[in-house]
C-alpha positions as CSV (number, residue, x, y, z in Angstrom):
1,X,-20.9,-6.1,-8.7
2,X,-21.4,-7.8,-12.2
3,X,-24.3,-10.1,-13.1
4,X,-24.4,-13.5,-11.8
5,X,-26.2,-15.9,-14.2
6,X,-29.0,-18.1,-13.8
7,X,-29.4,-16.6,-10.2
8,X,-29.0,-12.9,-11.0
9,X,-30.8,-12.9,-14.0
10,X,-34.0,-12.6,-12.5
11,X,-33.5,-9.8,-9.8
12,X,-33.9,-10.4,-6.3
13,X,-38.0,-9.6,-5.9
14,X,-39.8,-7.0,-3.4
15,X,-42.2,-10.0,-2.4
16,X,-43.0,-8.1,1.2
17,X,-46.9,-8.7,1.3
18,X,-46.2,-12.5,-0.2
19,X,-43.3,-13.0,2.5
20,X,-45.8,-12.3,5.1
21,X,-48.1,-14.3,3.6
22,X,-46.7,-17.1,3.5
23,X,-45.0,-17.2,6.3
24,X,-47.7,-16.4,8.9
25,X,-47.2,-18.9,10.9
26,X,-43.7,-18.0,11.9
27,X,-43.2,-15.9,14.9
28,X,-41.2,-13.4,12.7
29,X,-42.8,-10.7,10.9
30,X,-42.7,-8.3,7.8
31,X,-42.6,-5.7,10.5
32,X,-38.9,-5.2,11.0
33,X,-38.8,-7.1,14.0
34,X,-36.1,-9.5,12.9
35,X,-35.3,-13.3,12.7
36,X,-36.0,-16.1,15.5
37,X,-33.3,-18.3,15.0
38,X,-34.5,-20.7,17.2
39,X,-37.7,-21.1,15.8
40,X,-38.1,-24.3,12.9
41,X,-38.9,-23.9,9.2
42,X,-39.7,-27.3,8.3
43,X,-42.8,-26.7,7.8
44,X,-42.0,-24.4,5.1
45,X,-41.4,-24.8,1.3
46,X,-37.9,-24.8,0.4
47,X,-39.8,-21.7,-2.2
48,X,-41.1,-19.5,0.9
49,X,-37.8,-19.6,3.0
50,X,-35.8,-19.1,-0.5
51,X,-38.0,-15.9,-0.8
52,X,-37.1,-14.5,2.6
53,X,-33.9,-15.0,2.3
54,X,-34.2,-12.9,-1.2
55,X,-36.7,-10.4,0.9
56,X,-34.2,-9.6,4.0
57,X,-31.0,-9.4,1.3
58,X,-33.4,-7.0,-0.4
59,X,-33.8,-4.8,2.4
60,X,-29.7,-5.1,3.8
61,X,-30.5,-7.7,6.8
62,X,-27.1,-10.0,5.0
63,X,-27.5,-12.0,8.7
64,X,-31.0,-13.0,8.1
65,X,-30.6,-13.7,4.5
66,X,-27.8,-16.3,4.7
67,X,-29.4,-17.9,7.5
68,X,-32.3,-18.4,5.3
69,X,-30.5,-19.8,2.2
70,X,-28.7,-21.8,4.8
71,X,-31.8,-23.3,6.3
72,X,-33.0,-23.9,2.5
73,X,-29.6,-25.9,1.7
74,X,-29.7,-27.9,5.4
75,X,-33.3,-28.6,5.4
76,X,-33.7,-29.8,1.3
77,X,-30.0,-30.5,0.1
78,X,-31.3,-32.4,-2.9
79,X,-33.3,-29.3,-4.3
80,X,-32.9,-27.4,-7.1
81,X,-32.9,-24.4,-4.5
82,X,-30.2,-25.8,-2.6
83,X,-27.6,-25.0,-5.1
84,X,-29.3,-21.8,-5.6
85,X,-29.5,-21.1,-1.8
86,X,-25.4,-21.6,-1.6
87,X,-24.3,-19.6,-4.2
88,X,-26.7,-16.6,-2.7
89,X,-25.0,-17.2,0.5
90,X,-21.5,-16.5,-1.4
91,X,-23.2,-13.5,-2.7
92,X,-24.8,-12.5,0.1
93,X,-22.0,-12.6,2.0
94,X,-19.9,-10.8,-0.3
95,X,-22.0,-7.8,-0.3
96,X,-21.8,-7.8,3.5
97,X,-17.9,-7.8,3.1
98,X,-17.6,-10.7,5.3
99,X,-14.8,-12.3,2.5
100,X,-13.9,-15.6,4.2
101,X,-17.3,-16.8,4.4
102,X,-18.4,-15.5,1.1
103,X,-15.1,-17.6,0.1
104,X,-16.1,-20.8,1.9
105,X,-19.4,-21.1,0.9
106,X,-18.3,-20.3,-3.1
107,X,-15.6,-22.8,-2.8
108,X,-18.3,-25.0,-1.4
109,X,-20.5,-24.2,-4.6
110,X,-17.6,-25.3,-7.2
111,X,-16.5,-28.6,-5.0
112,X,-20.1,-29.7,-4.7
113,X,-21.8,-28.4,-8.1
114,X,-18.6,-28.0,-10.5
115,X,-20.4,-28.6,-13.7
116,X,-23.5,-26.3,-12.6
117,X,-23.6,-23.3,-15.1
118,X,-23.3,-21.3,-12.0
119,X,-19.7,-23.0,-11.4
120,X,-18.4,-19.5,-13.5
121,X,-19.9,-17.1,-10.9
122,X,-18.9,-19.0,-7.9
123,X,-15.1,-18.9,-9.0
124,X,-15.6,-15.3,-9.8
125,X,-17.1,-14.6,-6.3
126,X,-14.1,-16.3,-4.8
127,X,-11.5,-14.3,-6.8
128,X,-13.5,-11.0,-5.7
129,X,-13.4,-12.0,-2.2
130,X,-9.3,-11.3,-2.6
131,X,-9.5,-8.7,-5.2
132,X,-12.1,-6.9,-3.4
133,X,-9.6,-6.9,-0.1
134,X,-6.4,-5.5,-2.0
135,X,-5.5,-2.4,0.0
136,X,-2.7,0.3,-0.8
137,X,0.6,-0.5,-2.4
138,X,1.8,0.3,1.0
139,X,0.0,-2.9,2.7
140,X,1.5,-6.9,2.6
141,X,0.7,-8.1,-1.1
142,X,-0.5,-11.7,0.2
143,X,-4.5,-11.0,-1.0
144,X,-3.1,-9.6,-4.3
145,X,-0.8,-12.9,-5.5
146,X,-4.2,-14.9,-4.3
147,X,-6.7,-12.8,-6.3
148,X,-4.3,-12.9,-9.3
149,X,-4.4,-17.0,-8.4
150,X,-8.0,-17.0,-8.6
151,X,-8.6,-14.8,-11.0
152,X,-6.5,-16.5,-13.6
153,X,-9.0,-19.5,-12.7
154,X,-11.9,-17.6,-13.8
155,X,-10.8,-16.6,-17.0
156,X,-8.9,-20.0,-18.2
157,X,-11.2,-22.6,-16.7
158,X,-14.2,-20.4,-18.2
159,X,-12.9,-18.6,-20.8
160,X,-16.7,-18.5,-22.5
161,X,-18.5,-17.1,-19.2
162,X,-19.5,-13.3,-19.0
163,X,-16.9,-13.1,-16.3
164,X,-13.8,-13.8,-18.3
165,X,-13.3,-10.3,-19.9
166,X,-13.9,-9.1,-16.2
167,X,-11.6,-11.3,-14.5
168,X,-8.6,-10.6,-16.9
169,X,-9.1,-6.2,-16.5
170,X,-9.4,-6.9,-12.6
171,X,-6.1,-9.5,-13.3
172,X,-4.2,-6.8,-14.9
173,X,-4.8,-4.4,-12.3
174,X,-3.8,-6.4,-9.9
175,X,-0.7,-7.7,-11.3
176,X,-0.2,-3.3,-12.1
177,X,-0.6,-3.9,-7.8
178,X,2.6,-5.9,-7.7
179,X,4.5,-3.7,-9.7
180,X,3.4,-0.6,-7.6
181,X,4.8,-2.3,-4.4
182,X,7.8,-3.1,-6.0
183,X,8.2,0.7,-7.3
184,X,7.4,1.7,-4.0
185,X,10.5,-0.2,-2.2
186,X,12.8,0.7,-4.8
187,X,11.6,4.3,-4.2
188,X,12.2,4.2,-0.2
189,X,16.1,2.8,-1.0
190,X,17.0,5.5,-3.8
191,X,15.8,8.1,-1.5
192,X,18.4,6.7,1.2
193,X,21.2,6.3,-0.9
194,X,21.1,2.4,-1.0
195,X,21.9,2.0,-4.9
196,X,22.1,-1.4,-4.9
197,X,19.0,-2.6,-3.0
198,X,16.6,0.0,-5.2
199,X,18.3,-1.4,-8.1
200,X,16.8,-4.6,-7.3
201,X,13.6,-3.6,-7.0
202,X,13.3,-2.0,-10.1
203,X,14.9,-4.5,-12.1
204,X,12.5,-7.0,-11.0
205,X,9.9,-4.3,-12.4
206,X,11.4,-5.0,-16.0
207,X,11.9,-8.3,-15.9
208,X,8.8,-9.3,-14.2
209,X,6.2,-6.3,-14.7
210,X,7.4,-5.2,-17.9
211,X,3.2,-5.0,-19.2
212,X,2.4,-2.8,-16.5
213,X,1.9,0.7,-16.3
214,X,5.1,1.1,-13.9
215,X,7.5,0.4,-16.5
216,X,8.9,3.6,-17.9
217,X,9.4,4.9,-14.3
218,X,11.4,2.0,-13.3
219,X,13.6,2.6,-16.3
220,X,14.0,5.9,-15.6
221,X,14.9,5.2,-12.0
222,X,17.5,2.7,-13.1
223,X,19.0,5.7,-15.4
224,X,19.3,7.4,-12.0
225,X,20.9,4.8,-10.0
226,X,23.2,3.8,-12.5
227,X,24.3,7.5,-12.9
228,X,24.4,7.2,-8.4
229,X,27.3,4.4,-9.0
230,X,29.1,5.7,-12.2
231,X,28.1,2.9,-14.2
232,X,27.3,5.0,-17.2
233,X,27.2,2.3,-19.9
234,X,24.2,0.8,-18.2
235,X,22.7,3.8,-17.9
236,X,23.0,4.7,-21.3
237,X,21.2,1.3,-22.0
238,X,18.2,1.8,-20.0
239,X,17.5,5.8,-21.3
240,X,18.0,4.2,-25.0
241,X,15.4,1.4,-24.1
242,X,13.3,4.6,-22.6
243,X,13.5,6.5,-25.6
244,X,12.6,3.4,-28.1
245,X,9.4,2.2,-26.3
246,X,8.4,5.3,-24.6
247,X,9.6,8.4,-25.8
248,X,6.8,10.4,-25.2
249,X,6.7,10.2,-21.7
250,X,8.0,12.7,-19.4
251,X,10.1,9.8,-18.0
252,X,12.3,9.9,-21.5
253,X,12.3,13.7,-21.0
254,X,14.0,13.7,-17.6
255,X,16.2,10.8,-18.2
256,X,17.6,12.4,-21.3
257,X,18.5,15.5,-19.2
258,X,20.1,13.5,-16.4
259,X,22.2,12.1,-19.8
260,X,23.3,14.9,-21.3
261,X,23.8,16.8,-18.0
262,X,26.9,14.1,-17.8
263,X,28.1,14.7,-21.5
264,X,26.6,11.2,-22.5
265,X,23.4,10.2,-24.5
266,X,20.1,7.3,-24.6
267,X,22.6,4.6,-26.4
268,X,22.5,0.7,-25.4
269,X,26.4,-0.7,-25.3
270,X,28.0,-3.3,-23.5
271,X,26.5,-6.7,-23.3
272,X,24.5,-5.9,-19.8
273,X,21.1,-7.7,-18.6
274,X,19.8,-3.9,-20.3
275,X,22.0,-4.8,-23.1
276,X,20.1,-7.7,-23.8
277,X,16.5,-6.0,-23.0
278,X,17.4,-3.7,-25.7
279,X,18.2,-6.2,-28.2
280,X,14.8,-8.1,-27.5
281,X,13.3,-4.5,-27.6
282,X,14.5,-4.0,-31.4
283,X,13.4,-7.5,-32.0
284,X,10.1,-7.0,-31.1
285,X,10.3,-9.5,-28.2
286,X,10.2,-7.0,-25.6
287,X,6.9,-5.2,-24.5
């Protein structure tokens, strides 16, 4: 987890002997014995129940520590310590993984405060809430086109904050996501036989994933499937594209060989949607 700013700056303190100082008078303890939700804190300094909540996030209690910045926010919403309070529930939250509620309450942050210097971190904690649920390729890609979403946020509506350079590696890895799924699908069809639907797929790689690290595979793939249906032109195209943008990769190497192997070469002709890739390519315009 990266710094937060005014809030993480100072490190969440091991105040154990001043926690039980000052809050005596509560039936809870230092002791281990946890929180009594029932119990009131208004007779407590929006400071001592601030520190508690820092104290049991300290020790891993995330329960008890978002109740207490909760109490802080509901009992003195017009504190400094209130906007503090929310945006260490968001964090708090998030290190528990619970992601929706580490969500709301950051949302809450930038709707109620958006011109707080924290505003930055809040919309990062949001984004990592999606980012920080992207499973496998395998998996439905919903959380990954919403932690792209937010993401994006971060780095254009704070482009000065310490979390923009963050926010655009985890935004190209995540977009790299995409491409992977798409890859993946166009895999499962080649290995079946259905030309047409893994052409798709990896077509979609090179016109919309083109940045990503997927690229020279789904080239090499389309050399394949082209070769599948006899269209040799367009396979031509796509190994000469290959060979002028990555030509030391293993995927020129094989392509090449699957060429040759049919008495043909890397060499764009025809006016094809490669055809036109390839003219970009020389331009410069492509990749």
């Amino acid at each position: 987890m990266e710094s937060m700013s005014s809030v993480q700056r100072s490190s969440l303190r091991f105040f154990y002997i001043l926690s039980c100082i000052a809050l005596a008078g509560l039936t809870i303890g230092c002791d281990g014995a946890g929180t009594d939700r029932d119990q009131s804190l208004e007779d407590f300094s929006p400071e001592h129940i601030y520190e508690r909540g820092e104290y049991e996030l300290e020790q891993g209690n995330v329960s008890d520590a978002t109740w207490y910045f909760s109490e802080v926010e509901r009992l003195y919403p017009y504190s400094n310590l209130a906007r503090r309070a929310l945006i260490m529930q968001a964090f708090a939250f998030h290190s528990g993984q619970e992601y929706e509620e580490s969500r709301s309450a950051a949302q809450r942050f930038i709707d109620f405060y958006p011109a707080n210097e924290d505003a930055a971190y809040a919309q990062y904690l949001l984004a990592l809430s999606y980012y920080d649920q992207v499973d496998e390729v395998g998996r439905d890609q919903g959380l990954t086109f919403q932690a792209l979403q937010a993401l994006r946020t971060v780095f254009e509506r704070y482009p000065d904050s310490v979390y923009a350079d963050s926010a655009k590696l985890k935004f190209d890895l995540a977009f790299d996501h995409l491409a992977g799924k798409e890859m993946e699908i166009g895999r499962y069809y080649l290995r079946r036989n259905h030309f047409n639907a893994a052409l798709n797929r990896f077509r979609v790689v090179i016109e919309d994933y083109q940045t990503t690290s997927h690229t020279p595979e789904a080239l090499h793939r389309l050399v394949e499937v082209y070769l599948s249906l006899g269209l040799t032109e367009q396979a031509q195209t796509a190994g000469a594209i290959l060979g002028h943008n990555f030509r030391s990769t293993e995927w020129y190497e094989d392509s090449y060989w699957l060429l040759t192997g049919k008495g043909r070469e890397p060499r764009a002709t025809g006016n094809s949607w490669l055809a036109r890739i390839y003219r970009q390519s020389i331009r410069g315009e492509w990749l």
